[in-house]
N, C-alpha and C positions, 0 to 999 in steps of 0.2 A: 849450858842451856842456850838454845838460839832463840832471839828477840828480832821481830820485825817491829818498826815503829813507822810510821806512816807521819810524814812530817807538814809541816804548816809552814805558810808566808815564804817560802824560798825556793830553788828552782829544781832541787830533789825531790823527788816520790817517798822514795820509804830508805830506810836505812835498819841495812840487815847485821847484827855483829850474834858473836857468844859470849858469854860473860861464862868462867868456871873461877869458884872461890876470889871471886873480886879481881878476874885477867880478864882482859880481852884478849879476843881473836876474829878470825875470819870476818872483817868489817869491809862490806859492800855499801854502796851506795847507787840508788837506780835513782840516770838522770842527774842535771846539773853539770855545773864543770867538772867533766872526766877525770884531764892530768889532775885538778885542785885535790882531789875528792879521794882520787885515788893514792895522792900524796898523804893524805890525813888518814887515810887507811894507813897505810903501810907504818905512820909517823905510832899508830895507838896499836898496831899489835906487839902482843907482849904486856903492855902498861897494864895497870890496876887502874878500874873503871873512876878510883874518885880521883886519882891524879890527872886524868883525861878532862874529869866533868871542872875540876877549878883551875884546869887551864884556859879550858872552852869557853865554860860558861857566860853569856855576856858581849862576846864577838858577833860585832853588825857588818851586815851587808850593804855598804851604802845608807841608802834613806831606810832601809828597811828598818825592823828594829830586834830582827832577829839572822843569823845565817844558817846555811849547814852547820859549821862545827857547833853552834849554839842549840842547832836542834839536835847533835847527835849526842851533847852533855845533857841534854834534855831525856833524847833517849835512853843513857846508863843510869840517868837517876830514878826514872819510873823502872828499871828492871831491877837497880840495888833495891827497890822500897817494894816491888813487890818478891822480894828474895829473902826481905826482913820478918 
């Protein structure tokens, strides 16, 4: 199933992936650092969304108090819970 997640506090827009039976795939991200982005792309396909989300989870940007990867753990968690 494809999941758009429209993210907060970081320099990415939205972050587009698929979840099927707890895999990801095809993970975009619009905006933000490209290479970073597109490295963490590449880095979760294939993976199972929760071994993504407690890698991620938690990872700051600076002063910020969240990043992309933090929001994109963010986003596999609300798509495992609305899958539950």
């Amino acid at each position: 199933m494809r999941y758009n997640f429209r993210t907060q506090g970081v320099c990415s827009r939205t972050i587009s992936f698929d979840v099927d039976n707890g895999i990801v795939s095809k993970v975009a991200f619009e905006g933000g650092c490209n290479g970073n982005l597109k490295g963490i792309a590449a880095l979760a396909e294939g993976k199972s969304a929760q071994e993504i989300i407690d890698v991620l989870t938690g990872i700051r940007c600076g002063f910020k108090s969240t990043s992309c990867p933090d929001q994109f753990a963010k986003a596999l968690k609300a798509a495992l819970e609305e899958n539950a």
